[in-house]
C-alpha positions as CSV (number, residue, x, y, z in Angstrom):
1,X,18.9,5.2,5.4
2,X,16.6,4.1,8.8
3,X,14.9,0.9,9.2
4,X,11.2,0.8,9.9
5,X,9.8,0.2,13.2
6,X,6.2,-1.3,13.6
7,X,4.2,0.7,15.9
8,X,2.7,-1.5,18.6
9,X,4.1,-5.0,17.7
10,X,1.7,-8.0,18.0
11,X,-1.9,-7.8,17.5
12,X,-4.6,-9.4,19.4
13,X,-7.4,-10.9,17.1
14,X,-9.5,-7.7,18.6
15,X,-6.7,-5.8,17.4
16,X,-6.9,-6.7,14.0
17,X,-10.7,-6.5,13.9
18,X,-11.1,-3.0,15.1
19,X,-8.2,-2.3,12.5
20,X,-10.1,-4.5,10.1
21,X,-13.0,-1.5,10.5
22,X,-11.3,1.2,10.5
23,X,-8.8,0.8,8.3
24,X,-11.2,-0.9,5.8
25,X,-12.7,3.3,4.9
26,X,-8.9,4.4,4.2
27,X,-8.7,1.4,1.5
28,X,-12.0,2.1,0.1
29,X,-10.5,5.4,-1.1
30,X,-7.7,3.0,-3.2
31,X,-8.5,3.1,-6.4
32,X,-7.0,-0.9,-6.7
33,X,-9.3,-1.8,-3.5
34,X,-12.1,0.6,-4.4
35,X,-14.1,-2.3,-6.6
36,X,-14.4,-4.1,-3.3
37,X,-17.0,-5.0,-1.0
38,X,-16.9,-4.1,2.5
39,X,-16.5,-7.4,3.4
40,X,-13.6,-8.0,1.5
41,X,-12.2,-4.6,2.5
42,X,-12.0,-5.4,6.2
43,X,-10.6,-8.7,5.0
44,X,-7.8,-6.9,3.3
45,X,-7.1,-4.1,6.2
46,X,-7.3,-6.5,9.0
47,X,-3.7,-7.9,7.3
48,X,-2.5,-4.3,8.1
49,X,0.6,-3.5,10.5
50,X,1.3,0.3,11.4
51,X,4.7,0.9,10.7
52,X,7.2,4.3,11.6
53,X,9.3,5.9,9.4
54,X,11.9,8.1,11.2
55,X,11.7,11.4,8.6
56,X,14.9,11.1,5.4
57,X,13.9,7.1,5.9
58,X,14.2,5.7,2.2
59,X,11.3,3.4,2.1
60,X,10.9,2.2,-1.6
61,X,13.7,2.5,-4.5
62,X,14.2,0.6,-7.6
63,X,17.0,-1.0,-6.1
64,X,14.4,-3.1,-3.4
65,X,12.7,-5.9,-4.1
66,X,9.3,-4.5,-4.0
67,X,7.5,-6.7,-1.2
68,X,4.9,-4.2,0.3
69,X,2.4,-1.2,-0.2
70,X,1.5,1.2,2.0
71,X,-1.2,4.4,2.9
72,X,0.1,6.9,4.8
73,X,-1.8,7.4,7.8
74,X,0.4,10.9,9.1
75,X,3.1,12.9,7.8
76,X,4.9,13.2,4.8
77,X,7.0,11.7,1.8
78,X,8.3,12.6,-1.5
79,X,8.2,10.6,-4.4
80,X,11.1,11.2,-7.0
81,X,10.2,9.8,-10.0
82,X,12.4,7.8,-12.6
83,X,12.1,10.9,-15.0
84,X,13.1,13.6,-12.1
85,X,10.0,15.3,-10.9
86,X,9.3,15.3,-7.1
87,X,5.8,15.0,-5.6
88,X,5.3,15.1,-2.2
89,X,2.2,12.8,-0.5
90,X,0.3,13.4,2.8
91,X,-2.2,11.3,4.9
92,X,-4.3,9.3,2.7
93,X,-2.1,9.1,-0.2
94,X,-0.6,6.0,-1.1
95,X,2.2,3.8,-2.6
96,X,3.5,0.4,-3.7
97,X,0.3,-1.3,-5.2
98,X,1.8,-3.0,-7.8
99,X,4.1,-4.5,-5.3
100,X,1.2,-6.3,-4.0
101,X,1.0,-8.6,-7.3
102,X,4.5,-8.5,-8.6
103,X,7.9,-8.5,-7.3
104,X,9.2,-6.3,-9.8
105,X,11.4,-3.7,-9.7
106,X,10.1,-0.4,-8.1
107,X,9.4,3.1,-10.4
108,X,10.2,5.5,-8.1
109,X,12.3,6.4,-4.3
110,X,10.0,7.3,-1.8
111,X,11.3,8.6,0.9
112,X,10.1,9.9,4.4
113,X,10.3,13.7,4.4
114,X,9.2,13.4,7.6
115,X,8.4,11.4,10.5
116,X,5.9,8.8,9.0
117,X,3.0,6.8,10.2
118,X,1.8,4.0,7.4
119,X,-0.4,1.1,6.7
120,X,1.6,-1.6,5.5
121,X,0.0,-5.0,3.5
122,X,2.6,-7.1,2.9
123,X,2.4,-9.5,-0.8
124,X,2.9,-12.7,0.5
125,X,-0.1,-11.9,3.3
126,X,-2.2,-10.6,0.0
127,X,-1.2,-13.7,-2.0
128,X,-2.1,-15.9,0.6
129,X,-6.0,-14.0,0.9
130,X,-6.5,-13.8,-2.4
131,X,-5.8,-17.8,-2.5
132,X,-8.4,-18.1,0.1
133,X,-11.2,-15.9,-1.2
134,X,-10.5,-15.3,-5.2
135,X,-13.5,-13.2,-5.4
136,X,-11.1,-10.6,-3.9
137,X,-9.1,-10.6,-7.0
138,X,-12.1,-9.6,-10.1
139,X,-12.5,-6.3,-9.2
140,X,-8.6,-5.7,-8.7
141,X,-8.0,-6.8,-12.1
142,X,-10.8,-5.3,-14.0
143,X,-8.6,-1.6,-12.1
144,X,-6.1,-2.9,-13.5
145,X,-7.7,-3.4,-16.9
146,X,-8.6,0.5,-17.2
147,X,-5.4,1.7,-16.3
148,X,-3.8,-0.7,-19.4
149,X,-6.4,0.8,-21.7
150,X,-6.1,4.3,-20.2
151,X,-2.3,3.7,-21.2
152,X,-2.8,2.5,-24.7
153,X,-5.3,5.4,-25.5
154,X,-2.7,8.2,-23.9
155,X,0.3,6.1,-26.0
């Protein structure tokens, strides 16, 4: 098992702007973040932090605390899910958004198949925004909402 490395280390306010732009179009495509203005999009992808996965890095498993989602940004990981199957996930693709609102446990291993770029938004940093600027939080919860019902009608 490897330990992350963030790419680049501390970010200059400029930084995190110009991440805050950029990075604000790969969250639009989130179906938890797509309810979002653009506003609150760059508000939500300036908190970012590239991070490097060395490839066979486990990232997420139900054992970990869950504490962090994540897009990946280049290369490749595979999910295996609680019930067996494997999916494998490319740029764009992402994982770990409950973790933004709860700690609880995770659903599935994800593990670096190979050498992995990734946005990371940690959830105390989310926490801490959405305490600042609740109007972040409708939209993310009326998501939420549908997938319950979409649930309920599939159970």
């Amino acid at each position: 098992m490897g330990a992350s490395v963030p790419a680049g280390g501390m970010r200059s306010p400029a930084d995190a702007a110009a991440f805050g732009r950029e990075w604000a179009v790969v969250l639009a495509d989130v179906p938890l973040f797509a309810g979002l203005s653009k506003r609150h999009l760059r508000r939500v992808a300036k908190m970012a932090s590239k991070v490097r996965f060395p490839a066979r890095t486990v990232i997420v498993s139900p054992r970990r605390r869950a504490d962090a989602f994540y897009v990946i940004l280049d290369g490749k990981a595979e999910v295996a899910t609680a019930t067996g199957d494997l999916i494998e996930l490319g740029p764009g693709r992402f994982f770990g958004e409950m973790a933004l609102l709860d700690s609880g446990p995770r659903s599935a291993t994800v593990t670096a198949k190979t050498e992995m770029l990734a946005m990371s938004i940690s959830q105390r940093q989310f926490r801490e925004l959405l305490e600042s600027e609740p109007k972040i939080a409708f939209p993310i919860m009326r998501e939420l909402a549908t997938r319950v019902r979409r649930l309920e009608a599939e159970a």
